[in-house]
N, C-alpha and C positions, 0 to 999 in steps of 0.2 A: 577570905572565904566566908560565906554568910552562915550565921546558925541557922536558917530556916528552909526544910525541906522544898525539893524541888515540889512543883506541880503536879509533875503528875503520879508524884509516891501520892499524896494527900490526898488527890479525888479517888485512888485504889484504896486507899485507906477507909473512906469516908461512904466504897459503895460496898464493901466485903460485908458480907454476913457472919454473925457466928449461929454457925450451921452445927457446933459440938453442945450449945447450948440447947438449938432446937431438940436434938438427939438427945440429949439428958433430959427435956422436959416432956418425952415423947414416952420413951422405955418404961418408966413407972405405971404409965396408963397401961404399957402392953402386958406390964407382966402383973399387976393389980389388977384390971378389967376384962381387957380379952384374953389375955391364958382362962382363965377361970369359965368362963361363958362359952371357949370352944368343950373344955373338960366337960362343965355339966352337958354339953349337948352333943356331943361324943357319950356320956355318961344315961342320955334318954336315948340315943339310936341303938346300945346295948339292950335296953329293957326293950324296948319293941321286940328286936331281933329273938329275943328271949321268949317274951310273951308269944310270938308265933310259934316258938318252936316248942312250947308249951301247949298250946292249940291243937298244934299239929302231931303232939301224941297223945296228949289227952281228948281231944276233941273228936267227936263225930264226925261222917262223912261230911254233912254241911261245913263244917266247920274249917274243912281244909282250904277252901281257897280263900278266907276271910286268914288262915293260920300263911298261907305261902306270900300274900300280900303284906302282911306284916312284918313276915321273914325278908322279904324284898324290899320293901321300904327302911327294914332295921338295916339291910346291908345298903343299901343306899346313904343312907344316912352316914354310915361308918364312915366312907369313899367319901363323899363330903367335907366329911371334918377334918378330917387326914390331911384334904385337899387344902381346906383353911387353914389349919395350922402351918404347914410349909407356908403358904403364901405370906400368913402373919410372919412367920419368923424370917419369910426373906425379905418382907419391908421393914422392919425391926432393924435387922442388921444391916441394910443398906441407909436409913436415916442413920444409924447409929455411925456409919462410917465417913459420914460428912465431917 
């Protein structure tokens, strides 16, 4: 019997990725750069949403539909981010599972 693997163990060998590395050098960017950048920007669609609704009692008549587009745009935003964050997290955990 010879000590040297068959053929075709070698080229499976020799074409495999390591795909747990990719995923370890992936997760640190996610959770250093983008957690952080969805929070702050989650954390600006809040102050909108606020500042309208600040507008829209403190403010005059004019004032309302500059205060309700603010209001709409800060809830917008919110939806958004929410949106981003799951997506982040299910490419997160889907590289990470490789």
């Amino acid at each position: 019997m010879s000590p040297w693997l068959p053929v075709e163990s070698v080229r499976a060998a020799s074409n495999a990725v390591d795909a747990t590395a990719f995923g370890n050098a992936v997760n640190p960017i996610v959770d250093n750069v983008v957690y952080p950048l969805i929070e702050l920007m989650f954390a600006v669609a809040i102050l909108v949403f606020a500042y309208g609704v600040l507008q829209l009692v403190w403010g005059g008549e004019d004032a309302r539909k500059k205060a309700k587009m603010s209001m709409l745009s800060g809830i917008i935003g919110i939806f958004v981010m929410m949106s981003a964050c799951g997506i982040v997290y299910l490419v997160a955990n889907t590289v990470k599972g490789f």
